[in-house]
OpenMM code with the backbone's topology and positions (N, CA, C; nanometers):
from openmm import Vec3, app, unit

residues = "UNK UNK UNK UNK UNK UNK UNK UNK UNK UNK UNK UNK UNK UNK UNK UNK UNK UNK UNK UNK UNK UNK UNK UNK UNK UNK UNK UNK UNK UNK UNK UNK UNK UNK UNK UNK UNK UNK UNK UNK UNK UNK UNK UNK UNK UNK UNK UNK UNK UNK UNK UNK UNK UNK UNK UNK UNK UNK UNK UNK UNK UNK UNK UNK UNK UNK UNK UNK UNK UNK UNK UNK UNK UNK UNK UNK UNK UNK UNK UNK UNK UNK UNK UNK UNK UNK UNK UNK UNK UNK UNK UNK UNK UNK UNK UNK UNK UNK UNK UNK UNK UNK UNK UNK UNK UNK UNK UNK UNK UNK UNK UNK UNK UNK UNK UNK UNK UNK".split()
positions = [
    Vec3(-2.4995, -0.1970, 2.6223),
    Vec3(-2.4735, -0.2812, 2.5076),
    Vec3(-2.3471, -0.2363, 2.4342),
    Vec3(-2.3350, -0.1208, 2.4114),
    Vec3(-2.2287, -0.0685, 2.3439),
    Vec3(-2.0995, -0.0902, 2.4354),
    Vec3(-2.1008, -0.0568, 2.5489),
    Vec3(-1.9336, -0.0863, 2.6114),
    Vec3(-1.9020, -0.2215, 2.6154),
    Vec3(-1.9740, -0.3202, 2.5607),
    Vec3(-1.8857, -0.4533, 2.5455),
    Vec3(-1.9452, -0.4764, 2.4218),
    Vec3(-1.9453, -0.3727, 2.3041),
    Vec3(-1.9226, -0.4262, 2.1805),
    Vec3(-1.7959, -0.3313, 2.1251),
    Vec3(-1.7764, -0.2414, 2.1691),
    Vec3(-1.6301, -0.1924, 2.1580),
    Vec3(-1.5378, -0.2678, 2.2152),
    Vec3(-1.5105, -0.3118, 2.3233),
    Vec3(-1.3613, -0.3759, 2.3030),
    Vec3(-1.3596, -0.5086, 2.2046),
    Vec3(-1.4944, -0.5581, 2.2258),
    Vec3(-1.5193, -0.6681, 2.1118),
    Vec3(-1.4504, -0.6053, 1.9361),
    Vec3(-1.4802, -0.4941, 1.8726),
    Vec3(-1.4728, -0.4847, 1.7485),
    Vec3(-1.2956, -0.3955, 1.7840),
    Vec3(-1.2455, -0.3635, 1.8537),
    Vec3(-1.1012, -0.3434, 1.8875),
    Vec3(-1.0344, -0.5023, 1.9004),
    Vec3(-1.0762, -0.5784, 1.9262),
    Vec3(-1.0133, -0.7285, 1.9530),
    Vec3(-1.0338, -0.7407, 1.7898),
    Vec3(-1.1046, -0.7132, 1.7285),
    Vec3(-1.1734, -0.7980, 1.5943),
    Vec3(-1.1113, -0.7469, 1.4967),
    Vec3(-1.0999, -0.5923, 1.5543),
    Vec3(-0.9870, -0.4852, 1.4074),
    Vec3(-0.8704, -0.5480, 1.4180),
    Vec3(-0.8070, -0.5702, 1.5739),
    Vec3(-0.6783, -0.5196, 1.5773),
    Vec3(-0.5944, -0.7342, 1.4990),
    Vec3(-0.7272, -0.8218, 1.5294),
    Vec3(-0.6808, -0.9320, 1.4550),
    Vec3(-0.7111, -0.8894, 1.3135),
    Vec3(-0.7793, -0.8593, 1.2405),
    Vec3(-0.8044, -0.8492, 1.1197),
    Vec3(-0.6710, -0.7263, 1.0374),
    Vec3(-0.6388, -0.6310, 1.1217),
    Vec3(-0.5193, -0.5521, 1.0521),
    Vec3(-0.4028, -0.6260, 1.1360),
    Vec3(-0.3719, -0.7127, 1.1910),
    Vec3(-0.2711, -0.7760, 1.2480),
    Vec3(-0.2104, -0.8527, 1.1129),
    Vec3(-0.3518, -0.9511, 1.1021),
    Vec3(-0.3452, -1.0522, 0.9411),
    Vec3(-0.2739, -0.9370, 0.8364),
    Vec3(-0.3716, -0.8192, 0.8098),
    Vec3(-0.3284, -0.7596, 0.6734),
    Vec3(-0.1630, -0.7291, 0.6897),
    Vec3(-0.1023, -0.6702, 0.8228),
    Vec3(0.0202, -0.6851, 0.8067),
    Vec3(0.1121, -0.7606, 0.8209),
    Vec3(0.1207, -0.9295, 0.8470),
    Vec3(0.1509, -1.0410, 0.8650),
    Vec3(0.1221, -1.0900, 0.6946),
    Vec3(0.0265, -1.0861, 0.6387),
    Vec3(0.0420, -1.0970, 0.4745),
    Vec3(0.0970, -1.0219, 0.3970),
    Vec3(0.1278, -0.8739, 0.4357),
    Vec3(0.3031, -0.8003, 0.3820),
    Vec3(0.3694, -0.8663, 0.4361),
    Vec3(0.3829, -0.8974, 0.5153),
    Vec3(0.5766, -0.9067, 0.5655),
    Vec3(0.5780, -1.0367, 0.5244),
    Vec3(0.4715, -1.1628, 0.5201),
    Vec3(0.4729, -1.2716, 0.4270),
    Vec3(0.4928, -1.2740, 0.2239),
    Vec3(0.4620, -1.2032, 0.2331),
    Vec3(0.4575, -1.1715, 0.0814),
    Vec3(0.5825, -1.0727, 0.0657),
    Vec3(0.6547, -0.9915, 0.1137),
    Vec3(0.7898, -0.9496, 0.1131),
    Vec3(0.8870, -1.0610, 0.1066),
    Vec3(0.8410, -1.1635, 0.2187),
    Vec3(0.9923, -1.2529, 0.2007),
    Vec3(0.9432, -1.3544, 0.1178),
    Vec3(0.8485, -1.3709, 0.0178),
    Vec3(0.8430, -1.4643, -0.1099),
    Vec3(0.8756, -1.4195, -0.2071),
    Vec3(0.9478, -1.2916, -0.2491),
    Vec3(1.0058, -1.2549, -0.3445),
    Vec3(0.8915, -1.1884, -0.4019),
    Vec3(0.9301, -1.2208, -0.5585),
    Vec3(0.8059, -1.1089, -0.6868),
    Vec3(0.7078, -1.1784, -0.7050),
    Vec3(0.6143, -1.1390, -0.7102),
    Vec3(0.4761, -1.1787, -0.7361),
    Vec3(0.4856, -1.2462, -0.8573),
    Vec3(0.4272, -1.3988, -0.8527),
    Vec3(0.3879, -1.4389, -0.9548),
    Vec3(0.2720, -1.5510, -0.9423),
    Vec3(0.1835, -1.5536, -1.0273),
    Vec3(0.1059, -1.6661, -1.0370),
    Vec3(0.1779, -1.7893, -1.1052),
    Vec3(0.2163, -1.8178, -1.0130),
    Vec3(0.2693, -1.9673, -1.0239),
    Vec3(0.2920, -2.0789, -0.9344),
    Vec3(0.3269, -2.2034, -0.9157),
    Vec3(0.2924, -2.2800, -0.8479),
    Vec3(0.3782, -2.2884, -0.7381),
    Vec3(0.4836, -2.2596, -0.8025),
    Vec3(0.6321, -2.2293, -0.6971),
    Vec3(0.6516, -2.1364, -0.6130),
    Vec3(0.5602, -1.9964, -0.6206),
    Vec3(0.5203, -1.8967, -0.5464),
    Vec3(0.4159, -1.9084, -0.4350),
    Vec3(0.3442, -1.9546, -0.4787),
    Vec3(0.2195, -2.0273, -0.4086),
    Vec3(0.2671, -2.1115, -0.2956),
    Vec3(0.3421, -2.2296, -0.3292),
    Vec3(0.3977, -2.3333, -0.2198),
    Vec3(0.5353, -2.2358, -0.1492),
    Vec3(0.5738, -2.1235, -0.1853),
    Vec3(0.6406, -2.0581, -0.0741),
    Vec3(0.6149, -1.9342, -0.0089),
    Vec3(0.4304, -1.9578, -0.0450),
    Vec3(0.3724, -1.8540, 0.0697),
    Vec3(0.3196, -2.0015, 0.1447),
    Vec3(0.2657, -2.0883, 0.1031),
    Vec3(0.2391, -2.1989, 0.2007),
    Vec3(0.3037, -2.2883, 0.2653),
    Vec3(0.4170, -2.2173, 0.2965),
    Vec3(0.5513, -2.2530, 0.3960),
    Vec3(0.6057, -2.1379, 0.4811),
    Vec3(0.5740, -2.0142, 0.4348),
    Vec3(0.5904, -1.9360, 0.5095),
    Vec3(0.5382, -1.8273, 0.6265),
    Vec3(0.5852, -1.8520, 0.7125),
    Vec3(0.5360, -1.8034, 0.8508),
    Vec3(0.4082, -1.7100, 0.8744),
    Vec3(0.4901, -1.6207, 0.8280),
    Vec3(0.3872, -1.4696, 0.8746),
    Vec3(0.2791, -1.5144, 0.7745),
    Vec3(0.3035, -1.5533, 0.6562),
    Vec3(0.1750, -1.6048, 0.5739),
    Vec3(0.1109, -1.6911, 0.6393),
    Vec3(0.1277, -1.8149, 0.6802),
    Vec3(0.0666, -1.8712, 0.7453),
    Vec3(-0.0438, -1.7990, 0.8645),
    Vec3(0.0735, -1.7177, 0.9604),
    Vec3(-0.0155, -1.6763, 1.1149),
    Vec3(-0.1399, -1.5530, 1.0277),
    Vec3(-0.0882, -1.4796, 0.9053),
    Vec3(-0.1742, -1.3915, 0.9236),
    Vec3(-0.3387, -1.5013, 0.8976),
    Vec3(-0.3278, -1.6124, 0.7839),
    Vec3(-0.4505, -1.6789, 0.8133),
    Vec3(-0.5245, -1.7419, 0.9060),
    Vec3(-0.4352, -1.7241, 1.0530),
    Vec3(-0.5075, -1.7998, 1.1800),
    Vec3(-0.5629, -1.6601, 1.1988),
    Vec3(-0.5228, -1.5330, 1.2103),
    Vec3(-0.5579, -1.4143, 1.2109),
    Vec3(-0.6805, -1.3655, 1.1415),
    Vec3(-0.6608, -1.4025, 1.0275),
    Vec3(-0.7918, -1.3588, 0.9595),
    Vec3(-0.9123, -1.5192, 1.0059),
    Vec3(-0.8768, -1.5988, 1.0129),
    Vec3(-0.9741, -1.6889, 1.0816),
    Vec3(-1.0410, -1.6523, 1.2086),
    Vec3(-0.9504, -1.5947, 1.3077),
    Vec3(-0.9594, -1.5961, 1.4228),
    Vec3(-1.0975, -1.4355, 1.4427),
    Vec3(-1.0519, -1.3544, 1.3060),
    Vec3(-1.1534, -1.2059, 1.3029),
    Vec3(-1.2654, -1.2600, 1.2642),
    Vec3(-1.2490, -1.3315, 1.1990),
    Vec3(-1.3374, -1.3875, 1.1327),
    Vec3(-1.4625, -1.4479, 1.1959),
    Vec3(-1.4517, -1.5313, 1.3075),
    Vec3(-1.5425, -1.6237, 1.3542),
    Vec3(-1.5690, -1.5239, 1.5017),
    Vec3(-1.4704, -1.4333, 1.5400),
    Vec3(-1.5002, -1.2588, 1.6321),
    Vec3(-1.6280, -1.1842, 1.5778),
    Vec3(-1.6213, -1.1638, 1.4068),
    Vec3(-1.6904, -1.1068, 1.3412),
    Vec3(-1.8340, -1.1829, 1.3327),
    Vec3(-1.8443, -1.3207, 1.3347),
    Vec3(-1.9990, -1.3108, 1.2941),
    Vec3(-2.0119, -1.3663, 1.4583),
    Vec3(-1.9698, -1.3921, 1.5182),
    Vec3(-2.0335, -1.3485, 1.6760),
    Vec3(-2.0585, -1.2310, 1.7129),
    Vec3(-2.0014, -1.1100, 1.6321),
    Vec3(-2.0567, -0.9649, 1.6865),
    Vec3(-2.1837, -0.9316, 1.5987),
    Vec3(-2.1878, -0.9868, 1.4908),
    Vec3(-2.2979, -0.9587, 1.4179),
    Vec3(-2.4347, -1.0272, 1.4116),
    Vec3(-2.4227, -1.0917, 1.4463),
    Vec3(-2.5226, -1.2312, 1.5757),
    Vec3(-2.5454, -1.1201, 1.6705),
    Vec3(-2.4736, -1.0802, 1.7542),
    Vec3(-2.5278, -1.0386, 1.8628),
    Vec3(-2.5531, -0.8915, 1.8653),
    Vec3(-2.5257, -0.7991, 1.8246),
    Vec3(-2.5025, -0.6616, 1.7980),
    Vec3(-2.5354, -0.6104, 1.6550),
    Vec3(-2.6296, -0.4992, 1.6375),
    Vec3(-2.6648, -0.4326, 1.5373),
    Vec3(-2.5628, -0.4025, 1.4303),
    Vec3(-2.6142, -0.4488, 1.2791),
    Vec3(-2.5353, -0.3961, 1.1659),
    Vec3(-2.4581, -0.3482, 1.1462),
    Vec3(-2.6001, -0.2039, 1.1837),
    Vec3(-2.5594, -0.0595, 1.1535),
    Vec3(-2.4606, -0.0321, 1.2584),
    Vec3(-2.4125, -0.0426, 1.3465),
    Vec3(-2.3228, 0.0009, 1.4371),
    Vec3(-2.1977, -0.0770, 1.3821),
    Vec3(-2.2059, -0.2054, 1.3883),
    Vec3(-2.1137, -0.2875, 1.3790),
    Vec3(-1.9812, -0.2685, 1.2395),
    Vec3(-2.0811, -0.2478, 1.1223),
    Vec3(-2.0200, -0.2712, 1.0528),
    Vec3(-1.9108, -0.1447, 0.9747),
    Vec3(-1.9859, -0.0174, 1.0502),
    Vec3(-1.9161, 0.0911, 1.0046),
    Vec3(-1.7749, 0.0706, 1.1366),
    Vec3(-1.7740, 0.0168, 1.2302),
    Vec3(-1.6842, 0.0157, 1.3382),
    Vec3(-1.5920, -0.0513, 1.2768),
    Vec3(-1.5943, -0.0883, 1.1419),
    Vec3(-1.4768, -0.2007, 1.0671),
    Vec3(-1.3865, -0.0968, 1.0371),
    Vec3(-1.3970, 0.0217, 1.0120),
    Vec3(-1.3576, 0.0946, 0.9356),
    Vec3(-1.2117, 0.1688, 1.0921),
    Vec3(-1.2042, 0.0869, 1.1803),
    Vec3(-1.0661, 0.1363, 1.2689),
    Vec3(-0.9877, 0.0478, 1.2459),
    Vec3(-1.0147, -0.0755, 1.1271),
    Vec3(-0.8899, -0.1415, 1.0973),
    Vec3(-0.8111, -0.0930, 1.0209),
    Vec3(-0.8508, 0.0649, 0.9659),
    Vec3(-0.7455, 0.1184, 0.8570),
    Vec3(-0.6775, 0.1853, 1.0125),
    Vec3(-0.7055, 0.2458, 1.0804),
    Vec3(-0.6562, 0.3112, 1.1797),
    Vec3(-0.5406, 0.2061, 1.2236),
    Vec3(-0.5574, 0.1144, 1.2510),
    Vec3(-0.5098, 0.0091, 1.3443),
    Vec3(-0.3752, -0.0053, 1.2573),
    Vec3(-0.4401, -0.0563, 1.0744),
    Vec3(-0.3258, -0.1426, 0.9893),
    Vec3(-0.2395, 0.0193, 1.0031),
    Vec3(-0.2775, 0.1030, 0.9291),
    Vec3(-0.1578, 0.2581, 0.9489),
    Vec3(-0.0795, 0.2633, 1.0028),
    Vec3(-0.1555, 0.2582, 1.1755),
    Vec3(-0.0243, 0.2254, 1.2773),
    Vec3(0.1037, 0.1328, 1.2652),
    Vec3(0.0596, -0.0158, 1.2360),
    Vec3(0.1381, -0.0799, 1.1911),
    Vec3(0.2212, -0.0725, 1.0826),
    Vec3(0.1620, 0.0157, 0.9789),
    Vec3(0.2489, 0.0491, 0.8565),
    Vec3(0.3805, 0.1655, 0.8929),
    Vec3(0.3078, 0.2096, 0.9896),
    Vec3(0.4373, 0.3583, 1.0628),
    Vec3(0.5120, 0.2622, 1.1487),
    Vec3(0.4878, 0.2196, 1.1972),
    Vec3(0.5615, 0.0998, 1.3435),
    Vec3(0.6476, -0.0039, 1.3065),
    Vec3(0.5888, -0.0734, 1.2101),
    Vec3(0.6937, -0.1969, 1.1448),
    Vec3(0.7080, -0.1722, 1.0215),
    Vec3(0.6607, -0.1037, 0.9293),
    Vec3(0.6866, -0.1333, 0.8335),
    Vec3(0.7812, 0.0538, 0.7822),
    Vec3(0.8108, 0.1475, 0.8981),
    Vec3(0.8333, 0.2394, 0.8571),
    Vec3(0.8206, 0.3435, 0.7392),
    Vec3(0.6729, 0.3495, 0.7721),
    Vec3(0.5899, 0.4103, 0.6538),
    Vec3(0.6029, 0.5767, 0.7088),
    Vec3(0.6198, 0.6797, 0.6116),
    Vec3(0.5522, 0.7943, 0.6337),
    Vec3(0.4429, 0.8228, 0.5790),
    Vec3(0.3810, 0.8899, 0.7017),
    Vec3(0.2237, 0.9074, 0.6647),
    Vec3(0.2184, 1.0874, 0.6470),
    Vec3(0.1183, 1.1057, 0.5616),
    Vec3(0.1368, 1.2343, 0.5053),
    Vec3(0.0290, 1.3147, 0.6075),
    Vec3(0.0289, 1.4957, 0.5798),
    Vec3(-0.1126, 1.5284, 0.7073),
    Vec3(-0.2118, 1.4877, 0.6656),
    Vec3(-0.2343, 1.4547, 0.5354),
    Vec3(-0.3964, 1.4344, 0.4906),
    Vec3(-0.4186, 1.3444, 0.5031),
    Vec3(-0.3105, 1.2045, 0.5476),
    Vec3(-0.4002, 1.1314, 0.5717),
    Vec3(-0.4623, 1.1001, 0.7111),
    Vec3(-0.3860, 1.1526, 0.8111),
    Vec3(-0.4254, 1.2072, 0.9560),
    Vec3(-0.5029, 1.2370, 0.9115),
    Vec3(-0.5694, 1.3466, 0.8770),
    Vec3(-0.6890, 1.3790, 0.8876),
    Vec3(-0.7700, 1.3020, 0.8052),
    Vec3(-0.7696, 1.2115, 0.7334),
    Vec3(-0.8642, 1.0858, 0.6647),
    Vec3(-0.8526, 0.9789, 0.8259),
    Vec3(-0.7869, 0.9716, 0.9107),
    Vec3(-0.7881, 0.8950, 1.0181),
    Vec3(-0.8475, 0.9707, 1.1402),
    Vec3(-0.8502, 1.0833, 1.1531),
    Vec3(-0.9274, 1.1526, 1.2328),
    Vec3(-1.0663, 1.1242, 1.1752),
    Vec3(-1.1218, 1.1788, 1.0536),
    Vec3(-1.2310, 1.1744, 1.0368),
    Vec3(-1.2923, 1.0272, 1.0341),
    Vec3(-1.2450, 0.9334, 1.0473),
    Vec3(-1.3008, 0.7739, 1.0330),
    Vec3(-1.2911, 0.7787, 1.1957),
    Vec3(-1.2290, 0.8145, 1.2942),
    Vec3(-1.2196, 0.8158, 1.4169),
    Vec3(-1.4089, 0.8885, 1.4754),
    Vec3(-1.3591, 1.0058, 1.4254),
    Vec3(-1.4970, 1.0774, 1.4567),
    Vec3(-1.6365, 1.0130, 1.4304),
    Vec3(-1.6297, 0.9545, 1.2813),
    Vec3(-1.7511, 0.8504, 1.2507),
    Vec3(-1.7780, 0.7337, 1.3538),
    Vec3(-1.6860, 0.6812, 1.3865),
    Vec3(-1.7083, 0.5709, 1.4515),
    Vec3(-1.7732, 0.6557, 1.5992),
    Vec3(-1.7109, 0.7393, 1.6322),
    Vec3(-1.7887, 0.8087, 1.7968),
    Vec3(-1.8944, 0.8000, 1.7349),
    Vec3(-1.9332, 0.8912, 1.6503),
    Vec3(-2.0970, 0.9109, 1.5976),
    Vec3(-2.1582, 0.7759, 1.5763),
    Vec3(-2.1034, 0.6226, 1.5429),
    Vec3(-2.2053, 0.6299, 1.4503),
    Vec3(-2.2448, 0.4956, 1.6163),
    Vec3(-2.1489, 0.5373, 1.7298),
    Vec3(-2.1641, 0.4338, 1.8734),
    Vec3(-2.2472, 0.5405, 1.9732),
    Vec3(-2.2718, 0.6311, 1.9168),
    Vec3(-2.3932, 0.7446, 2.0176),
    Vec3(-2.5486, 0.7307, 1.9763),
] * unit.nanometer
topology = app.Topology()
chain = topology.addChain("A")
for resn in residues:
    res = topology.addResidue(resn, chain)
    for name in ("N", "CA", "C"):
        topology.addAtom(name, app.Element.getBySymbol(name[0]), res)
């Protein structure tokens, strides 16, 4: 049961932190944040804004097919490799430095997830 609910919740992270970094790089090229109407209609013209919501749709309807079919308790702590996943992407595209501690806040969410799929 478990070896085809892991690549399942790796398909499900890696759309769900795909979205979270597709809504930076959408929200970078709309300028400064504002609640207003003119801000609004030029995140709803713009790209990466757009794809990250087929993205988060697409985890989305991944997600309650794994939870339909596969236990909670397993499932839902396995959410927790989309910080792993988005990180990567924050070092990769978005040229983030990551400090040691937080490696080791990504090791230890690594280790949970072994534990919590044994």
């Amino acid at each position: 049961m478990l070896f085809k609910l892991i690549p399942i919740m790796l398909l499900q992270n890696s759309l769900l932190s795909g979205g979270q970094i597709l809504m930076k790089m959408g929200l970078t090229q709309a300028g400064d944040f504002s609640f207003t109407l003119s801000y609004f209609m030029r995140l709803l013209t713009n790209i990466p804004f757009i794809l990250c919501g087929v993205l988060f749709t697409a985890s989305s309807i991944l997600w309650m097919y794994t939870i339909k079919v596969f236990p909670l308790s397993v499932c839902y702590p396995l959410l927790s490799l989309s910080y792993v996943i988005a990180m990567l992407g924050a070092i990769f595209i978005f040229h983030e430095q990551v400090p040691p501690i937080r490696w080791i806040g990504v090791a230890l969410i690594m280790l949970g997830c072994v534990l919590v799929t044994k």
